[in-house]
VOBA-1610 file (N, C-alpha, C; in pm, whole numbers, padded with zeros to 5 digits, always signed):
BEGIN
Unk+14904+17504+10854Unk+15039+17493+10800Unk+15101+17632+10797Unk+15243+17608+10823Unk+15257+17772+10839Unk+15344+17801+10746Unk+15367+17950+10693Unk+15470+17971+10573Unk+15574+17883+10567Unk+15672+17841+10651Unk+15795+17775+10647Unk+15750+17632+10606Unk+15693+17594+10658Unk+15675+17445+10646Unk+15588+17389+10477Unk+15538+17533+10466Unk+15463+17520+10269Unk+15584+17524+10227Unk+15719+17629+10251Unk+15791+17601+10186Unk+15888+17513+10184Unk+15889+17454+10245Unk+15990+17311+10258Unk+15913+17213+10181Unk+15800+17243+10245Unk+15680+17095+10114Unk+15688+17199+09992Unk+15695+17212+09905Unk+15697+17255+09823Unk+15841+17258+09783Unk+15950+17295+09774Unk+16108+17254+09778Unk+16144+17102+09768Unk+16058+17029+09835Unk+16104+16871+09814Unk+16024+16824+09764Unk+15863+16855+09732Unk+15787+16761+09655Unk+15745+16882+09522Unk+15760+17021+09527Unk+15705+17080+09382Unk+15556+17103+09422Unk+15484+17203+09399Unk+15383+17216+09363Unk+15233+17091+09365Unk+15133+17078+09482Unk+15051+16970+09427Unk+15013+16968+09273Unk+15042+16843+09233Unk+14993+16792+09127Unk+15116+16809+08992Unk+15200+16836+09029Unk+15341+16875+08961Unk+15376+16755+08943Unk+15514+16708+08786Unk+15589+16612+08811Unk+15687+16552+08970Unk+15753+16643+09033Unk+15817+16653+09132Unk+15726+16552+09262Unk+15572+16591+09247Unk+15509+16596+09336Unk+15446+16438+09361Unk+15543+16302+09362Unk+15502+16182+09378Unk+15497+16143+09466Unk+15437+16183+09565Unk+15415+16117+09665Unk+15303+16030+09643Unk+15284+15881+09743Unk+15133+15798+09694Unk+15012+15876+09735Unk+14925+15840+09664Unk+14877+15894+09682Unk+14743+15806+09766Unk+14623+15825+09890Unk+14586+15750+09922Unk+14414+15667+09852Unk+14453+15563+09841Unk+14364+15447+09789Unk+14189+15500+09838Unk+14178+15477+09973Unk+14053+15484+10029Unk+13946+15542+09933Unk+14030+15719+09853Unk+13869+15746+09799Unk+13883+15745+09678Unk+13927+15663+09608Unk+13906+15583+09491Unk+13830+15472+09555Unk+13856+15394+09605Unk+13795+15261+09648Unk+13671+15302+09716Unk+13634+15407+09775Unk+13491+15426+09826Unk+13395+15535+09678Unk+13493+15579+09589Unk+13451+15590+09452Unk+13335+15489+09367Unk+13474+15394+09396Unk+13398+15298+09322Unk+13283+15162+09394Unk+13258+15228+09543Unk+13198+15117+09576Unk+13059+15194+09569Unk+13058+15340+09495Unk+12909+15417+09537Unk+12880+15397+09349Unk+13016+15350+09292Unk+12980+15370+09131Unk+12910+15226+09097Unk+12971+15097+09223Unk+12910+14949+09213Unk+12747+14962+09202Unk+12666+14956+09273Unk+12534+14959+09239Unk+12466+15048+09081Unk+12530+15067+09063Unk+12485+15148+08895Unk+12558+15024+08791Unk+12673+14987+08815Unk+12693+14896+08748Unk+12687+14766+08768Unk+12627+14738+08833Unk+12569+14595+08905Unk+12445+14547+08712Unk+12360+14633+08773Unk+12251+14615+08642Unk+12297+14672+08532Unk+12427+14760+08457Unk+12449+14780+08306Unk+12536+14612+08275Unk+12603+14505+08355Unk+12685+14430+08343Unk+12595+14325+08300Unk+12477+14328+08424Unk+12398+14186+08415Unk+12317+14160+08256Unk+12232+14331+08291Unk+12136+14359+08165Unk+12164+14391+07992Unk+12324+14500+08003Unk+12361+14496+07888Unk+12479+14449+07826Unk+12620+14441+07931Unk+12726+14378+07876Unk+12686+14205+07854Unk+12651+14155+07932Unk+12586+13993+07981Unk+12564+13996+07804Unk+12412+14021+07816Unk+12342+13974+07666Unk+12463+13982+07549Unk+12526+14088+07541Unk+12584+14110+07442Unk+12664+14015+07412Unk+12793+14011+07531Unk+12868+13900+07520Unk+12806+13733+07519Unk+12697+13752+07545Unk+12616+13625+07481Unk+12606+13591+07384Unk+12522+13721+07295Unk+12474+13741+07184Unk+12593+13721+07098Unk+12711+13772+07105Unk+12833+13731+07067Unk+12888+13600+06998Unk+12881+13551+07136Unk+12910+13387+07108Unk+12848+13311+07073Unk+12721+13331+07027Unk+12572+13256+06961Unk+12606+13290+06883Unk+12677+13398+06775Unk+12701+13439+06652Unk+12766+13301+06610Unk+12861+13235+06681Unk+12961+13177+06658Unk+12962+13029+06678Unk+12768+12996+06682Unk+12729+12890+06726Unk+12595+12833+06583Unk+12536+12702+06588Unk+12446+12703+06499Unk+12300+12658+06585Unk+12323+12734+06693Unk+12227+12709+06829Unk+12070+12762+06694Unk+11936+12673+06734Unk+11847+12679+06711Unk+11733+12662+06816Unk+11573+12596+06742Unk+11529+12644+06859Unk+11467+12525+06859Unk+11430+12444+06997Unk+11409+12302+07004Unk+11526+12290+07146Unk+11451+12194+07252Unk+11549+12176+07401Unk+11572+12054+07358Unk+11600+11969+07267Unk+11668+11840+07240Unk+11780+11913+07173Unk+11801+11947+07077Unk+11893+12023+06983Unk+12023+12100+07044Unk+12158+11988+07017Unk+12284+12021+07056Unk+12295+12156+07030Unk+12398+12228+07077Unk+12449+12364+06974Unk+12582+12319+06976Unk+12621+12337+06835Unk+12744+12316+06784Unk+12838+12419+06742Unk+12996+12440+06818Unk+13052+12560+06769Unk+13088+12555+06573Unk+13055+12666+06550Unk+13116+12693+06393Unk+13167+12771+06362Unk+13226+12806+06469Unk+13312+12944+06370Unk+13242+13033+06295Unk+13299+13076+06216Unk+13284+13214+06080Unk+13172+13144+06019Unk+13129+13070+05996Unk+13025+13001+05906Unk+12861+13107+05898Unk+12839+13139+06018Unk+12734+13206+05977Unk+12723+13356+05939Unk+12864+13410+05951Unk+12912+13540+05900Unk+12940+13504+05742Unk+12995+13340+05689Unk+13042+13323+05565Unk+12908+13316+05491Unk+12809+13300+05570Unk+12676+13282+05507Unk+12575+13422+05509Unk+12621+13483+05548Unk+12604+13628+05550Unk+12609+13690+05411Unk+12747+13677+05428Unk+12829+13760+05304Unk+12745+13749+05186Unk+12678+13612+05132Unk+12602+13555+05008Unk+12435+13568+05050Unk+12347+13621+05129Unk+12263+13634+05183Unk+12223+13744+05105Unk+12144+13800+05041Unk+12117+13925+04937Unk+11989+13969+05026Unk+11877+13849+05127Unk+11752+13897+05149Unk+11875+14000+05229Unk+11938+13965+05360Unk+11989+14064+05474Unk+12020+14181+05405Unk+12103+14184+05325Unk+12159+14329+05253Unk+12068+14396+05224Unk+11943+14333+05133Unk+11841+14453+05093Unk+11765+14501+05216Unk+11728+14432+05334Unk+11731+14469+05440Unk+11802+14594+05506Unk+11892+14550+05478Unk+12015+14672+05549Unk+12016+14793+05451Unk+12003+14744+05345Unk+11979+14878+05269Unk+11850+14975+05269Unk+11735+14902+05340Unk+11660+14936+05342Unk+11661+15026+05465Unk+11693+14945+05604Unk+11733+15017+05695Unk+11793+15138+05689Unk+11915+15139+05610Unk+11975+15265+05594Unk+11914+15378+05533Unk+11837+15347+05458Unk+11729+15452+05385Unk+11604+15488+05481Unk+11598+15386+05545Unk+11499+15490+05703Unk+11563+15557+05766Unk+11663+15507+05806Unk+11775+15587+05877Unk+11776+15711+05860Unk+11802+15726+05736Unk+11864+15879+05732Unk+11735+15940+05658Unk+11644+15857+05620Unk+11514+15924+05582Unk+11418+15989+05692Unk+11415+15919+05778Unk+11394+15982+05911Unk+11488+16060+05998Unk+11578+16068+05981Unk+11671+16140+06065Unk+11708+16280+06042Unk+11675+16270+05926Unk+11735+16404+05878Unk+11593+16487+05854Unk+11469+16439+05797Unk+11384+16529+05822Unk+11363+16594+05935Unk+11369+16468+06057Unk+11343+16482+06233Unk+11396+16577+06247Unk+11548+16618+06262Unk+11618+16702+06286Unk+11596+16830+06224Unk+11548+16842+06087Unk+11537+16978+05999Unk+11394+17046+06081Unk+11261+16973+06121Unk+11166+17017+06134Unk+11184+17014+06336Unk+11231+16964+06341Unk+11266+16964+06536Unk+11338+17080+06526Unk+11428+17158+06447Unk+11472+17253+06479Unk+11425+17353+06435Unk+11345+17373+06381Unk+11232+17482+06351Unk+11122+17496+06467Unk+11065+17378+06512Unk+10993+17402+06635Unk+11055+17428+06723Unk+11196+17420+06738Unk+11264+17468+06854Unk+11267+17610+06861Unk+11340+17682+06765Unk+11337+17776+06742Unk+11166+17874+06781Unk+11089+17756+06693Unk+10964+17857+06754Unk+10951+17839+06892Unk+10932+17767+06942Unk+10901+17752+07071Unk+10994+17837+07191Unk+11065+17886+07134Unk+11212+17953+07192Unk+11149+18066+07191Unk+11045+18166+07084Unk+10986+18223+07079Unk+10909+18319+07236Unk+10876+18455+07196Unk+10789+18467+07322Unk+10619+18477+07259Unk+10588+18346+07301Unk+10466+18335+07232Unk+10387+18361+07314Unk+10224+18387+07342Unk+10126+18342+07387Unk+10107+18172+07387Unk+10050+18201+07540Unk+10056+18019+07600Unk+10151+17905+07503Unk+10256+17949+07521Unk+10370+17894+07478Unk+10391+17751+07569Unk+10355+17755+07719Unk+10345+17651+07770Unk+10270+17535+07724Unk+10146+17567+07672Unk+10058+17477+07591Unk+10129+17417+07446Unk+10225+17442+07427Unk+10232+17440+07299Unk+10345+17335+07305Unk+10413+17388+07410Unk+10562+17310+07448Unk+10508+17149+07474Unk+10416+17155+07604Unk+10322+17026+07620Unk+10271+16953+07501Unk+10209+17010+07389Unk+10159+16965+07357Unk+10243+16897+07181Unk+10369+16958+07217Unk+10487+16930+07097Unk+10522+16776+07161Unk+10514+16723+07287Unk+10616+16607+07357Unk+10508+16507+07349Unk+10348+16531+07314Unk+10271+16433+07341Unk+10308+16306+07271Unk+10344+16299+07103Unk+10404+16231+07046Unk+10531+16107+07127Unk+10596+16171+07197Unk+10708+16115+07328Unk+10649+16026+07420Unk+10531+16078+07485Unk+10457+16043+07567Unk+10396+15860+07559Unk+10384+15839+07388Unk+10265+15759+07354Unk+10362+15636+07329Unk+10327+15508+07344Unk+10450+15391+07303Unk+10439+15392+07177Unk+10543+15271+07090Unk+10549+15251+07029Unk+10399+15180+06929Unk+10394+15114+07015Unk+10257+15009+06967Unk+10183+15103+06947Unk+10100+15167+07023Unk+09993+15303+07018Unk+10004+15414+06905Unk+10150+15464+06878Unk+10174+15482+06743Unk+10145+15410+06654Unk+10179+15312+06659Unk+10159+15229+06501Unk+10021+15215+06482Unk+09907+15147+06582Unk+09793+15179+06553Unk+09701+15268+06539Unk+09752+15383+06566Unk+09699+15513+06546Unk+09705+15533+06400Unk+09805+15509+06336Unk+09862+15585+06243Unk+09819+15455+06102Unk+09784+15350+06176Unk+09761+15217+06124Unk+09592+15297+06052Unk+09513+15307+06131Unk+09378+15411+06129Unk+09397+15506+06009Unk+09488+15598+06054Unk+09483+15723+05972Unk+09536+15685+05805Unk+09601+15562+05794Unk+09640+15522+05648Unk+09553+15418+05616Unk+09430+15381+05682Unk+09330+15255+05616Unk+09268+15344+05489Unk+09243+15227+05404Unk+09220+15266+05326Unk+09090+15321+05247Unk+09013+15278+05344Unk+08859+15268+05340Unk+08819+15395+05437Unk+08856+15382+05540Unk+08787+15489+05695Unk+08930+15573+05720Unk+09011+15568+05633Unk+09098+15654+05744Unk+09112+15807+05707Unk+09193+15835+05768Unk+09127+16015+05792Unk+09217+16096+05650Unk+09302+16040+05627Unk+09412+16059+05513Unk+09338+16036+05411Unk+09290+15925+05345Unk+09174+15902+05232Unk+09049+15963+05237Unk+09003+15949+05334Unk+08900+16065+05356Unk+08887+16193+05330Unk+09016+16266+05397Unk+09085+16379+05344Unk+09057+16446+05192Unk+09189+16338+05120Unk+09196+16346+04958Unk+09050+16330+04913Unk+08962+16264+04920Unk+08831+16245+04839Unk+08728+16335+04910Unk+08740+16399+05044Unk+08672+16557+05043Unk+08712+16666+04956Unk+08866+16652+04928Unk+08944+16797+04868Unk+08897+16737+04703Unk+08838+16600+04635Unk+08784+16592+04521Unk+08983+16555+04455Unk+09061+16518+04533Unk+09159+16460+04475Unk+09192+16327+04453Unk+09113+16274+04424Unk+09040+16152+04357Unk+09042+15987+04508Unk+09024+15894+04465Unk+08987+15788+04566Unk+09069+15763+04673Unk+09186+15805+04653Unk+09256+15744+04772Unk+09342+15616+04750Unk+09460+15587+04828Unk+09525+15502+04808Unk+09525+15400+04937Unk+09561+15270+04920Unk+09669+15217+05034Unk+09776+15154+05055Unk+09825+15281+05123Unk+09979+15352+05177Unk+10062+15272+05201Unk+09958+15162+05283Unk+10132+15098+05374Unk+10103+14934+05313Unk+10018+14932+05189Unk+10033+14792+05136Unk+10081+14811+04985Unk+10096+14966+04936Unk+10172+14989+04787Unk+10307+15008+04817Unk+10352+14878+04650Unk+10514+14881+04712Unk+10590+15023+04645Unk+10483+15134+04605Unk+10608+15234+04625Unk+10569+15315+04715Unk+10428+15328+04788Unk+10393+15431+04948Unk+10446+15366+05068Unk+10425+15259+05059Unk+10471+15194+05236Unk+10611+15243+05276Unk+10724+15225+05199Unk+10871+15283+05300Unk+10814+15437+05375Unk+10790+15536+05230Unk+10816+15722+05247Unk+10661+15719+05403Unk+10555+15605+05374Unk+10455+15643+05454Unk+10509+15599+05578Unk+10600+15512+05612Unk+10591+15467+05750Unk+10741+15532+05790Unk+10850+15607+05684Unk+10918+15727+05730Unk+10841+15841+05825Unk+10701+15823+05714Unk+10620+15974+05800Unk+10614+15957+05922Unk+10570+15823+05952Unk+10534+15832+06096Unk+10639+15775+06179Unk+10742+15777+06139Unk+10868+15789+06235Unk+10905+15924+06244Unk+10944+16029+06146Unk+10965+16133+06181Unk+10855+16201+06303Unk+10709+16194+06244Unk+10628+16224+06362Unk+10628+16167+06493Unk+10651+16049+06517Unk+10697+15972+06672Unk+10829+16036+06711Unk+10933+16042+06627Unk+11114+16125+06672Unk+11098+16229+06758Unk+11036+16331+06660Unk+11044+16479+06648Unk+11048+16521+06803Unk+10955+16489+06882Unk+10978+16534+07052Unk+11061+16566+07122Unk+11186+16427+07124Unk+11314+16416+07193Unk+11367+16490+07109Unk+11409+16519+06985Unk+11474+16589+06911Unk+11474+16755+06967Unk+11305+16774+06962Unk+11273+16918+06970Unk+11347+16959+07124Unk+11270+16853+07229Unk+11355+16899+07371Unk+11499+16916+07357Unk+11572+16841+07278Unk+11692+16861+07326Unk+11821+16967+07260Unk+11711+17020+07140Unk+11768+17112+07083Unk+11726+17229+07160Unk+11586+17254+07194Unk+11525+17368+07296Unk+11576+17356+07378Unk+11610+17270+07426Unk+11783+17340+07549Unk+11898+17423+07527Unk+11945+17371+07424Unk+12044+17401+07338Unk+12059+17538+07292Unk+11907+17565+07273Unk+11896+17717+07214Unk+11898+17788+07324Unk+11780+17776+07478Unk+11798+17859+07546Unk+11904+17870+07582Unk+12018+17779+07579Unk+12183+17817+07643Unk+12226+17943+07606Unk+12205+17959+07501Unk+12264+18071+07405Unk+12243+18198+07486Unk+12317+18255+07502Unk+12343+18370+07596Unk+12245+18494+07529Unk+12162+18572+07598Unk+12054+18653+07520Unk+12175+18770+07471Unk+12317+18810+07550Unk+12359+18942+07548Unk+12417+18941+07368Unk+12435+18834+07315Unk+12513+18771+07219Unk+12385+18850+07113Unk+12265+18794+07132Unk+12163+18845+07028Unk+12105+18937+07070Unk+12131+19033+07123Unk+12125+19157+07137Unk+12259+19236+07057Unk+12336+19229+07098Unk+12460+19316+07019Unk+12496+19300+06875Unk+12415+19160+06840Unk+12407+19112+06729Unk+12330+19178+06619Unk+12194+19216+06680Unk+12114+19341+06637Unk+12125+19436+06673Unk+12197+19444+06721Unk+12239+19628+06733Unk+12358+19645+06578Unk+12388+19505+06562Unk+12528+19567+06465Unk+12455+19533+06361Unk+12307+19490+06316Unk+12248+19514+06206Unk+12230+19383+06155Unk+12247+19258+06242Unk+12255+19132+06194Unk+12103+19129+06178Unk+12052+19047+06057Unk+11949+19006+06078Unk+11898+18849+06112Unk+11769+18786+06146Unk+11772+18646+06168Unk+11861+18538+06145Unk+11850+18515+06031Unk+11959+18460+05961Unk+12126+18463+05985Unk+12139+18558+06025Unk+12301+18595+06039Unk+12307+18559+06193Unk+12212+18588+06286Unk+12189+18587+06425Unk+12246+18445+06449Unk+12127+18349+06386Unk+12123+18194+06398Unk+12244+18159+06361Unk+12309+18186+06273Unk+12466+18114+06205Unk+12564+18163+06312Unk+12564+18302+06307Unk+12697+18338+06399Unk+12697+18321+06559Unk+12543+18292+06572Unk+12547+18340+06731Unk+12485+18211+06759Unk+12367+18146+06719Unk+12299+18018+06786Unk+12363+17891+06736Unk+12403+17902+06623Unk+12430+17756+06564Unk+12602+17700+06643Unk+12686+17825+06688Unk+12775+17766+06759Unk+12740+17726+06877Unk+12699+17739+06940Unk+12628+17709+07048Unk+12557+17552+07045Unk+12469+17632+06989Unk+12379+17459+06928Unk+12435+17350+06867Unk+12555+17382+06796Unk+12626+17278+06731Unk+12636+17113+06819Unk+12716+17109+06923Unk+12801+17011+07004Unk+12623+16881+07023Unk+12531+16998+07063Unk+12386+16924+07100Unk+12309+16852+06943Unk+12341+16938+06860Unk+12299+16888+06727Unk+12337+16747+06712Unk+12481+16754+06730Unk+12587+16619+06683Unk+12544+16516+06746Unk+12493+16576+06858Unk+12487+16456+07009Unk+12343+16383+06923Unk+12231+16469+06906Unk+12145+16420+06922Unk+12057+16325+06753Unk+12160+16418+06673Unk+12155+16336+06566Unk+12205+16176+06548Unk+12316+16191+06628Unk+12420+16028+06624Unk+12295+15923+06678Unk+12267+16005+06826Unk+12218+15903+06875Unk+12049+15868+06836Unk+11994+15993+06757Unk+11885+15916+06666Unk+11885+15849+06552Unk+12049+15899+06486Unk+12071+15776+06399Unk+12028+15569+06438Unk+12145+15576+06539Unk+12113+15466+06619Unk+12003+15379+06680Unk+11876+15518+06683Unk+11744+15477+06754Unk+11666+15419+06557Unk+11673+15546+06515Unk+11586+15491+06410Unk+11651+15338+06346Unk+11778+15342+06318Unk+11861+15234+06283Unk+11778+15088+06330Unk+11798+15092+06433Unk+11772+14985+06545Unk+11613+14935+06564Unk+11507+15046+06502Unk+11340+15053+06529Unk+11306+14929+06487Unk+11203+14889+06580Unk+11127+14736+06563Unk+10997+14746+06557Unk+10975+14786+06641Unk+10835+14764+06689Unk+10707+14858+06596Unk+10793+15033+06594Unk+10680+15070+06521Unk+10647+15001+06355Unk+10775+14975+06289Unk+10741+14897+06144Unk+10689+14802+06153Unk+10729+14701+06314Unk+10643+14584+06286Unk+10471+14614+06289Unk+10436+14716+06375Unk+10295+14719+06410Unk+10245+14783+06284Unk+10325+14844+06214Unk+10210+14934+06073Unk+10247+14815+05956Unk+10352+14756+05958Unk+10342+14653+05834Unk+10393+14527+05822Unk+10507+14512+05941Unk+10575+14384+05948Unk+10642+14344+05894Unk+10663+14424+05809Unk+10802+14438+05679Unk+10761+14443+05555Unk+10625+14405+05536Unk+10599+14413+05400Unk+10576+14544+05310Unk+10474+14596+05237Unk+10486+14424+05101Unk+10582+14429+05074Unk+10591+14256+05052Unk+10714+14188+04938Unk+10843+14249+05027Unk+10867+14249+05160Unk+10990+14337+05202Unk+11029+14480+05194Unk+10963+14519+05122Unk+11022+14688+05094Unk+11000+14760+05254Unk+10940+14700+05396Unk+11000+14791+05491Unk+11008+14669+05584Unk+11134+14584+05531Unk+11205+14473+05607Unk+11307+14540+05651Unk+11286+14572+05761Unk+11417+14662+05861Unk+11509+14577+05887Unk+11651+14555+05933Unk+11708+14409+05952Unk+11722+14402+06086Unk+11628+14467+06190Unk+11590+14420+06311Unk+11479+14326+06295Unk+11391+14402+06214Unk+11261+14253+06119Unk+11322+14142+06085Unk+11418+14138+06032Unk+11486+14034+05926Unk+11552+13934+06039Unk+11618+13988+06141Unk+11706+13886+06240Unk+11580+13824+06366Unk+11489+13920+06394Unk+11383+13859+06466Unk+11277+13744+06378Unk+11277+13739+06243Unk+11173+13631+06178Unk+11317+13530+06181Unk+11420+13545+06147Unk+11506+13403+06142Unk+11545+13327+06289Unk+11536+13448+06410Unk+11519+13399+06497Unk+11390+13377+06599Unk+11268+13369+06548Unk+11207+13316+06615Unk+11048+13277+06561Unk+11089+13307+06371Unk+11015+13265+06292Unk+11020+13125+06252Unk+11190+13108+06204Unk+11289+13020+06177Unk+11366+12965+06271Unk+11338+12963+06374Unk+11422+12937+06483Unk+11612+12944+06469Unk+11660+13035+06412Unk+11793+13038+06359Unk+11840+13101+06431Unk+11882+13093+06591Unk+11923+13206+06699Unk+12057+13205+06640Unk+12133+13132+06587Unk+12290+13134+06593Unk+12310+13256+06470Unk+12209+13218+06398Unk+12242+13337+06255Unk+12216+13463+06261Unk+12083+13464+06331Unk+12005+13576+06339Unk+12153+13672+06474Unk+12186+13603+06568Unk+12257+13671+06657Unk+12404+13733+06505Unk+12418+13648+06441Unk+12544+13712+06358Unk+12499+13826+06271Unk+12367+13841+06222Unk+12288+13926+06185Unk+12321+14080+06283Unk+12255+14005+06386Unk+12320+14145+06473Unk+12465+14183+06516Unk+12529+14093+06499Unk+12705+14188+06556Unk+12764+14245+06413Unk+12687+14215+06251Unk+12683+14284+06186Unk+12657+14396+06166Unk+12538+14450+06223Unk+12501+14547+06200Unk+12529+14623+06346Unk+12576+14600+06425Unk+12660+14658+06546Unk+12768+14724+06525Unk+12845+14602+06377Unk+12985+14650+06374Unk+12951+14772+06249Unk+12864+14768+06177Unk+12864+14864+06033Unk+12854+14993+06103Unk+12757+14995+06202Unk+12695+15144+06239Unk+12768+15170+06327Unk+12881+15101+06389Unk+12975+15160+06513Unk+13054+15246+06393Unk+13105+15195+06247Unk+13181+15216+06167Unk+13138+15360+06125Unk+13043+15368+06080Unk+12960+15467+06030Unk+12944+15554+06113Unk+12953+15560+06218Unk+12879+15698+06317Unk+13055+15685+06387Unk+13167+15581+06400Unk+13301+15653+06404Unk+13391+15717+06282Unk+13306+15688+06167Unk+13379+15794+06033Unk+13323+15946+06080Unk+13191+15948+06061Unk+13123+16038+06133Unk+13131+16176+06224Unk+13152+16069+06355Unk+13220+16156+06439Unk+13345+16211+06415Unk+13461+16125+06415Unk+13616+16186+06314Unk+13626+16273+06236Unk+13505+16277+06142Unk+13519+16383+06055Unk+13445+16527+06129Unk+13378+16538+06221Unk+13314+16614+06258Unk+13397+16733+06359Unk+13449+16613+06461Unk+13510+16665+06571Unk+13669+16704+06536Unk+13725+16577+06445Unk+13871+16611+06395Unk+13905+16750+06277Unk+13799+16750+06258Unk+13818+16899+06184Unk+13803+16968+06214Unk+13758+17013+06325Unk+13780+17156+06435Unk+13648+17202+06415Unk+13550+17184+06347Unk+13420+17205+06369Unk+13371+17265+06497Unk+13389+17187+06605Unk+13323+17172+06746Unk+13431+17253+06867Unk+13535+17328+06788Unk+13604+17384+06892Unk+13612+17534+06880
//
């Protein structure tokens, strides 16, 4: 293109990407955009929008379990039966107290190992490995591990206390005031991994020239971390807290394998609570309203959340 002719395009259409500048624009690579974005969303539609909007409309049904058995639409009825339901609530309240009972330790002690591990240690590689093993192991394998270490007879925890002569020992995950704080423990210990990786990213971002000049002007640790790492680290904090909110929120499997909700309910998660009505009780229609409940509370909760976080200039 030669000078004259930029300036004539530019005189009648403005600057690319300017108001002035409307010309159409062509289709093809949007449309070959989205035919390389089709195979990725082929399986989020089938596997996770599908169920949902299923799961949805079963809310709104009194579908049970039996292949003779009509399903009949009802409306609000099993949300109206919700509302007066006290087992679900203490459930949910219970939930919420893992929630943030695990979440917030996870995060306080994941960021201390981050920090160390950020460290220039000796065989620091070993250490890093051997922080993710926890990550590594399923759910189930946790719970029975940890199922071991809280028996009450052989396990390594009672054993422990009655070597140190601090008298017999308890059991943990069948007393109704040890079982919630004991099977917190071993969620924070299963968390802590993903937490630690993704804050140990976070930290190495942090530019070294920043904590250098930082101690040169006499900052010490403390002042380093606030002024210089924690902005940095902030945006990854937020990220990774929300979305372990959500994970612990949501946990099934490890409570079911160390206790199953008991005793007497005190670690009835209300993922426990909607899986025994649906497939204890065969109550798919309720148990599904069970869940777009607690879909809609914690969308609520983690969008007050975020609003308050990001809308206050925190993160900028």
């Amino acid at each position: 293109m030669t000078l004259a002719s930029a300036t004539v395009r530019t005189e009648r259409h403005g600057p690319p990407g300017s108001p002035q500048d409307k010309r159409p624009r062509p289709s093809g690579r949007s449309a070959g955009a989205w035919f390389l974005v089709l195979p990725a969303l082929i399986p989020i539609l089938i596997l996770s929008v599908g169920p949902l909007l299923y799961g949805i409309a079963l809310a709104f049904t009194d579908a049970q379990s039996g292949r003779t058995r009509s399903t009949q639409w009802v409306g609000g009825l099993n949300f109206q039966d919700l509302l007066h339901d006290t087992l679900f609530w203490d459930s949910f309240r219970i939930g919420l107290v893992w929630a943030f009972g695990v979440t917030v330790p996870q995060f306080v002690l994941a960021l201390g190992l981050a920090l160390l591990l950020n460290q220039n240690l000796r065989m620091r590689w070993l250490a890093r490995a051997l922080a993710i093993i926890p990550w590594a192991m399923p759910e189930v394998v946790v719970g029975l591990m940890w199922r071991l270490v809280y028996h009450p007879d052989a396990g390594f925890l009672n054993e422990t206390i009655r070597d140190l002569g601090l008298g017999d020992g308890r059991d943990w995950l069948t007393g109704l005031a040890t079982a919630l704080p004991a099977v917190i423990v071993v969620g924070v210990w299963a968390g802590m991994p993903q937490t630690t990786v993704a804050l140990l990213a976070g930290v190495q971002n942090t530019p070294q020239e920043l904590h250098e000049a930082a101690a040169l002007d006499g900052a010490g640790a403390w002042r380093r971390f606030r002024t210089v790492t924690w902005p940095v680290l902030r945006p990854v904090a937020l990220a990774i807290t929300a979305l372990n909110f959500i994970w612990n929120f949501n946990s099934f499997a490890l409570v079911y394998v160390l206790t199953n909700g008991g005793p007497g309910g005190r670690t009835r998660l209300p993922m426990l609570f909607a899986y025994e009505e649906a497939f204890h009780y065969g109550q798919f229609g309720y148990a599904a309203a069970m869940g777009c409940v607690m879909v809609a509370v914690i969308s609520v909760i983690l969008a007050v959340y975020l609003a308050g976080r990001l809308g206050g200039g925190e993160d900028r």
